[in-house]
C-alpha atoms as one frame of an Amber mdcrd trajectory, in Angstrom:
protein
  -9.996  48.615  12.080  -9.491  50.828   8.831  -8.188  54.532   9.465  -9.471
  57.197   7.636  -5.654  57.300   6.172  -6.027  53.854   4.909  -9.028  54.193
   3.175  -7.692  57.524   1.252  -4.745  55.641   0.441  -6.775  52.937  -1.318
  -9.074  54.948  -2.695  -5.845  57.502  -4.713  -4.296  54.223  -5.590  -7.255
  52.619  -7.180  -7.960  56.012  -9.083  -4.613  56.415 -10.311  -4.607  53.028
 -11.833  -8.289  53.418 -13.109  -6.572  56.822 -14.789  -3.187  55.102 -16.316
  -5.151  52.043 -17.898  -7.145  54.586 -19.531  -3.786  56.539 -20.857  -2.944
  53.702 -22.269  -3.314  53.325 -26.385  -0.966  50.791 -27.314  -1.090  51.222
 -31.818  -0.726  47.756 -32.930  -1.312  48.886 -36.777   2.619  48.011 -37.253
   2.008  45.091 -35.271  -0.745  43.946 -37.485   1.163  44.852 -40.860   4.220
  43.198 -39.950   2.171  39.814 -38.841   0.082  39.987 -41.825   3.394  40.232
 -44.297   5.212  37.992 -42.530   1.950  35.027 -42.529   1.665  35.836 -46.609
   5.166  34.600 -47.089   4.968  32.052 -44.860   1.931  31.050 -46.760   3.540
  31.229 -50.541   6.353  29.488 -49.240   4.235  26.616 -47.502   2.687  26.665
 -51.532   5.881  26.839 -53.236   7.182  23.693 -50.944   3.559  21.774 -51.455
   3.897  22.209 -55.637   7.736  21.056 -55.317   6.365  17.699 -53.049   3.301
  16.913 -55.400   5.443  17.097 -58.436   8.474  14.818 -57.255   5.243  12.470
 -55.952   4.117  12.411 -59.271   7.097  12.091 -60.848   8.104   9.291 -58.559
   5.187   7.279 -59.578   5.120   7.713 -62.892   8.369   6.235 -63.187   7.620
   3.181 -60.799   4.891   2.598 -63.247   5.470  -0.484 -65.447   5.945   0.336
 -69.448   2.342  -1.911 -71.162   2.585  -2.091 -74.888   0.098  -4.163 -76.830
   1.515  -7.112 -78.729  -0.840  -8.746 -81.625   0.471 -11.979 -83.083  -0.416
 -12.227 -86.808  -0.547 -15.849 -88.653
Protein backbone atom coordinates (compact mmCIF):
# COMPACT_ATOMS: atom_id res chain seq x y z
CA UNK A 1 0.00 0.00 0.00
CA UNK A 2 0.89 3.80 -0.70
CA UNK A 3 2.09 5.89 2.46
CA UNK A 4 1.03 9.17 2.93
CA UNK A 5 5.00 9.94 2.30
CA UNK A 6 4.79 8.40 -1.04
CA UNK A 7 2.02 10.10 -2.29
CA UNK A 8 3.57 13.70 -1.20
CA UNK A 9 6.60 12.68 -2.83
CA UNK A 10 4.81 12.15 -6.15
CA UNK A 11 2.69 14.73 -5.92
CA UNK A 12 6.13 17.69 -5.26
CA UNK A 13 7.78 15.84 -8.05
CA UNK A 14 5.05 16.05 -10.56
CA UNK A 15 4.57 19.85 -9.59
CA UNK A 16 8.04 20.72 -9.87
CA UNK A 17 8.24 19.36 -13.33
CA UNK A 18 4.74 20.83 -14.28
CA UNK A 19 6.63 24.29 -12.93
CA UNK A 20 10.18 23.85 -14.91
CA UNK A 21 8.44 22.93 -18.35
CA UNK A 22 6.65 26.05 -17.90
CA UNK A 23 10.14 28.09 -17.17
CA UNK A 24 11.15 26.98 -20.08
CA UNK A 25 11.29 29.61 -23.29
CA UNK A 26 13.74 28.26 -25.52
CA UNK A 27 14.16 31.71 -28.41
CA UNK A 28 14.67 29.99 -31.59
CA UNK A 29 14.55 33.52 -33.57
CA UNK A 30 18.51 32.91 -34.17
CA UNK A 31 17.67 29.50 -34.88
CA UNK A 32 15.21 30.45 -37.49
CA UNK A 33 17.51 33.29 -39.07
CA UNK A 34 20.44 31.22 -39.31
CA UNK A 35 18.29 28.21 -41.09
CA UNK A 36 16.57 30.59 -43.26
CA UNK A 37 20.16 32.21 -44.54
CA UNK A 38 21.76 29.23 -44.70
CA UNK A 39 18.53 27.39 -47.07
CA UNK A 40 18.74 30.83 -49.42
CA UNK A 41 22.28 30.00 -50.31
CA UNK A 42 21.82 26.64 -50.54
CA UNK A 43 19.04 27.51 -52.86
CA UNK A 44 21.09 30.14 -55.26
CA UNK A 45 23.73 27.76 -55.31
CA UNK A 46 21.43 24.67 -56.29
CA UNK A 47 20.38 27.65 -59.24
CA UNK A 48 23.76 28.69 -60.04
CA UNK A 49 24.78 24.75 -60.51
CA UNK A 50 21.25 24.04 -62.54
CA UNK A 51 22.10 27.23 -65.16
CA UNK A 52 25.87 25.87 -65.40
CA UNK A 53 24.25 22.01 -66.28
CA UNK A 54 21.49 23.34 -68.76
CA UNK A 55 23.99 25.41 -70.59
CA UNK A 56 26.86 22.72 -71.09
CA UNK A 57 23.50 20.40 -72.10
CA UNK A 58 22.79 22.77 -74.59
CA UNK A 59 25.94 23.39 -75.66
CA UNK A 60 26.67 19.72 -75.92
CA UNK A 61 23.90 19.24 -78.31
CA UNK A 62 24.24 21.86 -80.36
CA UNK A 63 27.50 20.75 -81.31
CA UNK A 64 26.48 16.97 -81.83
CA UNK A 65 24.07 18.48 -84.22
CA UNK A 66 24.92 17.77 -87.88
CA UNK A 67 25.88 21.11 -90.09
CA UNK A 68 22.52 21.00 -93.20
CA UNK A 69 23.21 23.45 -95.94
CA UNK A 70 20.99 23.53 -98.99
CA UNK A 71 22.63 22.64 -102.27
CA UNK A 72 20.65 23.69 -105.68
CA UNK A 73 22.14 22.29 -108.86
CA UNK A 74 21.71 24.78 -111.74
CA UNK A 75 21.82 23.50 -115.60
Amino acid sequence: MINLKTVFAIALLSVSTAVSADEIIIDTTDLHASISAQLAEGLAQMQQDINEDVNAVLIAEKDEQPTTFNAQRTE
